[in-house]
C-alpha positions as CSV (number, residue, x, y, z in Angstrom):
1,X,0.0,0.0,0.0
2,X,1.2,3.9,-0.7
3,X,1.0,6.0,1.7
4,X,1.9,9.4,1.9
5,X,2.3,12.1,4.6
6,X,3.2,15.8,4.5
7,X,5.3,17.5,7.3
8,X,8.0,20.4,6.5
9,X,9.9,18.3,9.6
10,X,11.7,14.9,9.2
11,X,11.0,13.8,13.3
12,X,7.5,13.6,12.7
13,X,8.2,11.4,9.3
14,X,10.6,9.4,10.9
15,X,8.6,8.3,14.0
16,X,5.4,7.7,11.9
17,X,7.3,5.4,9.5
18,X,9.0,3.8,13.0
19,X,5.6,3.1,14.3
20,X,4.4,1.7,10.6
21,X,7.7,-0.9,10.9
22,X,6.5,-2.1,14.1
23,X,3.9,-4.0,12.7
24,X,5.8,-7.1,10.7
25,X,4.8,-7.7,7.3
26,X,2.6,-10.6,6.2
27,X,5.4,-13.0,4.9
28,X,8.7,-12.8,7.2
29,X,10.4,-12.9,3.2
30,X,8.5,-9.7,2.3
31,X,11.0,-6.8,2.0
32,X,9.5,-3.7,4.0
33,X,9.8,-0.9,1.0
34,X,10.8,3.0,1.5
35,X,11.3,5.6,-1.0
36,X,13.9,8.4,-0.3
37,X,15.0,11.3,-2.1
38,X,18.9,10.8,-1.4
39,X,21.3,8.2,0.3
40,X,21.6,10.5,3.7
41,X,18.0,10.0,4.3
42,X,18.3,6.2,3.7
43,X,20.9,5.9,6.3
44,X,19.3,8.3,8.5
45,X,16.5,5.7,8.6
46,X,18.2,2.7,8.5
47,X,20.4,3.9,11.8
48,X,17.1,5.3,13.1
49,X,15.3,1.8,12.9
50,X,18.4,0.1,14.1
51,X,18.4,1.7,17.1
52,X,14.4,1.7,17.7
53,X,14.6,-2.2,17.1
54,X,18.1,-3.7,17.3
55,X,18.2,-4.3,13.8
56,X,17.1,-3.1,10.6
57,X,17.1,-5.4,8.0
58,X,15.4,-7.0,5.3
59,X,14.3,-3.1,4.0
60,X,14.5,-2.2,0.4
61,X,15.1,1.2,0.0
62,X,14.3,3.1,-3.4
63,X,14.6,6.5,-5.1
64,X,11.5,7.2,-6.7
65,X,12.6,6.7,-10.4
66,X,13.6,3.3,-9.6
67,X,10.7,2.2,-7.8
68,X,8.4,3.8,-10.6
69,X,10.4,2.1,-12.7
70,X,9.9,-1.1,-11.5
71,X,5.8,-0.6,-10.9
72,X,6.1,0.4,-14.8
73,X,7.0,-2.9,-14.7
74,X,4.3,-4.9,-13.8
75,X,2.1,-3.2,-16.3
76,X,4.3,-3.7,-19.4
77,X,7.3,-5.3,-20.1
78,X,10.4,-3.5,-19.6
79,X,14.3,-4.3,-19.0
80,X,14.9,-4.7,-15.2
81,X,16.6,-1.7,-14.9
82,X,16.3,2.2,-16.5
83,X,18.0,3.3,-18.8
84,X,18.0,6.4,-17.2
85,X,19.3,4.9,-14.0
86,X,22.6,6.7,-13.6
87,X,24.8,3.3,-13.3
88,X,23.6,2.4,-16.8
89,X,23.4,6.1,-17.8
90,X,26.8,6.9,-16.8
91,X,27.9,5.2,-19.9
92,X,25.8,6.4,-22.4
93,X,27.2,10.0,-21.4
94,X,30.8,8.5,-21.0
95,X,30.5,7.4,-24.5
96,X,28.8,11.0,-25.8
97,X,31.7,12.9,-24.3
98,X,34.0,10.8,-26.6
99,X,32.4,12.2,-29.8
100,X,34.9,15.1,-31.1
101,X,31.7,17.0,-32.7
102,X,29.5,16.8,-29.7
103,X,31.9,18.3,-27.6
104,X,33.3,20.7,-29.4
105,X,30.0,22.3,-30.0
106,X,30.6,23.3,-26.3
107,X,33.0,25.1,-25.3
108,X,33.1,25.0,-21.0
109,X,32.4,20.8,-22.2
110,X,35.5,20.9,-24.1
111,X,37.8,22.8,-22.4
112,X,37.4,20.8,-19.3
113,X,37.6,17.1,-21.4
114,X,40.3,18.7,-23.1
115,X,42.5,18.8,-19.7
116,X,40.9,15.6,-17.8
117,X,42.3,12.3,-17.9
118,X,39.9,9.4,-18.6
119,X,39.5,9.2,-14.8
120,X,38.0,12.8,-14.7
121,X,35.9,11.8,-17.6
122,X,34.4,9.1,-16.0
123,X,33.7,10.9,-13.2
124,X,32.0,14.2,-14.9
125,X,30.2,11.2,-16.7
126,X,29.0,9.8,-13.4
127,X,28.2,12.9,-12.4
128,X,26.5,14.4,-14.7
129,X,24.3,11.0,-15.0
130,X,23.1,11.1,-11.5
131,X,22.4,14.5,-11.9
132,X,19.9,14.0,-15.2
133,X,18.3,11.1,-13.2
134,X,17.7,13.1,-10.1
135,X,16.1,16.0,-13.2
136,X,14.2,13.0,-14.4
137,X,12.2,12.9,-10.5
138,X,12.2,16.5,-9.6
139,X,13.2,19.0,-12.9
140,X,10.6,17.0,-16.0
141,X,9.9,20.9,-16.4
142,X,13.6,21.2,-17.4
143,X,13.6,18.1,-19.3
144,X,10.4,18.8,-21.4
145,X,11.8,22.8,-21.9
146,X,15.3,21.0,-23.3
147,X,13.6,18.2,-25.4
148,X,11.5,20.8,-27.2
149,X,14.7,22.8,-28.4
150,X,14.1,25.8,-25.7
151,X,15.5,26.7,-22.2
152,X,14.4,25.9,-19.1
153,X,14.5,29.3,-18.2
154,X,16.5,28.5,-14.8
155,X,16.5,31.7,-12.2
156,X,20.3,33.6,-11.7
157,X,22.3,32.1,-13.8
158,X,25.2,34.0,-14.8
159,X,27.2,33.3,-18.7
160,X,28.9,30.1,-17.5
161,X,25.6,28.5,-16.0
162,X,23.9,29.3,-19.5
163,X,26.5,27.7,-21.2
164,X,26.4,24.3,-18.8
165,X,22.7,25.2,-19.4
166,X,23.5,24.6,-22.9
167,X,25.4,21.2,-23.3
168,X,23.3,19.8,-20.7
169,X,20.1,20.0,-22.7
170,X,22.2,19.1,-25.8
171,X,23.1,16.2,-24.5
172,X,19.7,15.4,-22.7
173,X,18.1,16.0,-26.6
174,X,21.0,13.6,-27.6
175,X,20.2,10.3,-24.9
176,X,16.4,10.9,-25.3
177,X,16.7,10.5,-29.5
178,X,18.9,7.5,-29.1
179,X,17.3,6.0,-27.2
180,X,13.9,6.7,-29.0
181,X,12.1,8.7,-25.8
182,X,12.2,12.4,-27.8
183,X,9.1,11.7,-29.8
184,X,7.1,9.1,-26.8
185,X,7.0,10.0,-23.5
C-alpha cells in the first residue's frame, strides 16, 4: 500500500514510518519498501530503525525513479533496470563525451575534457548521470523545456551557467533521441 504524509519536519516522518515498521509484514520474506529522495535520508533511517529495534534489516530502500520504474514494470514489459538509472546512464554519457563533434559544439564541455584524464571523464560522466536522473524525478519541467529545443528558463544564472545550461540539454536531446524517448514519453 502507498501512503503518503506531508510535514516540512523529518521527526514527525521518521517516527510515523517507526511506528508503521512495528507491525511485521505478512510474509517474514517480504521486504519492508521505502522511498527516499537521497542516500543520507536512507541511512538516516536505517540507523534510526536500528536503534528503535536492534536491527534493521530485510528493508528495500528506493529513489522514486527506480521504484516507478519497477511498478512500470508490472504493467508492461520492460528491462529490469532504466535506462536512465545513472549506473547504466553513466555510460551512455561517458560514450557521448568521446564524440569530437559533440563536444566541441561546447566550449566550458571541451575545455574541461580537453584537460581531464579518462579518470575525470568518467567521473563528470558519473556525475552528470546522476544529476539527469535526479532531473528525471524532480526537474521534467527542465527536461520537457530542453527536449523541445528551448531553455528551461532557470532563475540567476550567470554566462557560464547558460552555457552548462547549454550542453546539458544538448546532450539530454542527444540520450532521449537515441534511445527513442524524444518523440514518446
Amino acid at each position: 500500500m502507498l501512503q503518503l504524509n506531508f510535514s516540512n519536519r523529518f521527526e514527525p516522518h521518521l517516527d510515523g514510518l517507526l511506528r508503521a515498521m512495528a507491525t511485521p509484514p505478512r510474509s517474514p520474506f517480504e521486504r519492508e519498501e521505502i522511498i527516499v529522495p537521497s542516500a543520507a535520508i536512507r541511512r538516516r533511517i536505517e540507523l534510526a530503525a536500528a536503534d528503535h529495534f536492534g536491527i534493521c534489516s530485510n528493508v528495500q530502500f528506493s529513489y522514486l525513479a527506480q521504484w516507478l520504474w519497477r511498478q512500470i514494470g508490472h504493467v508492461i514489459p520492460v528491462s529490469e533496470t532504466s535506462p536512465f538509472t545513472s549506473s547504466v546512464l553513466t555510460w551512455r554519457v561517458l560514450g557521448i563525451f568521446g564524440e569530437k563533434a559533440f563536444v566541441a559544439e561546447h566550449p566550458p564541455l571541451a575545455n574541461y575534457l580537453g584537460q581531464a584524464d579518462e579518470v575525470m571523464g568518467y567521473e563528470l560522466a558519473a556525475r552528470t548521470a546522476a544529476m539527469l536522473e535526479q532531473y528525471l524525478t524532480y526537474r521534467t519541467d527542465w527536461l520537457e523545456a530542453w527536449l523541445s529545443g528551448k531553455s528551461a528558463k532557470i532563475q540567476n544564472l550567470d554566462a557560464a551557467g547558460k552555457a552548462d545550461e547549454r550542453w546539458q540539454a544538448a546532450l539530454w536531446r542527444r540520450i532521449a533521441r537515441d534511445l527513442g524517448t524524444d518523440t514518446r514519453h
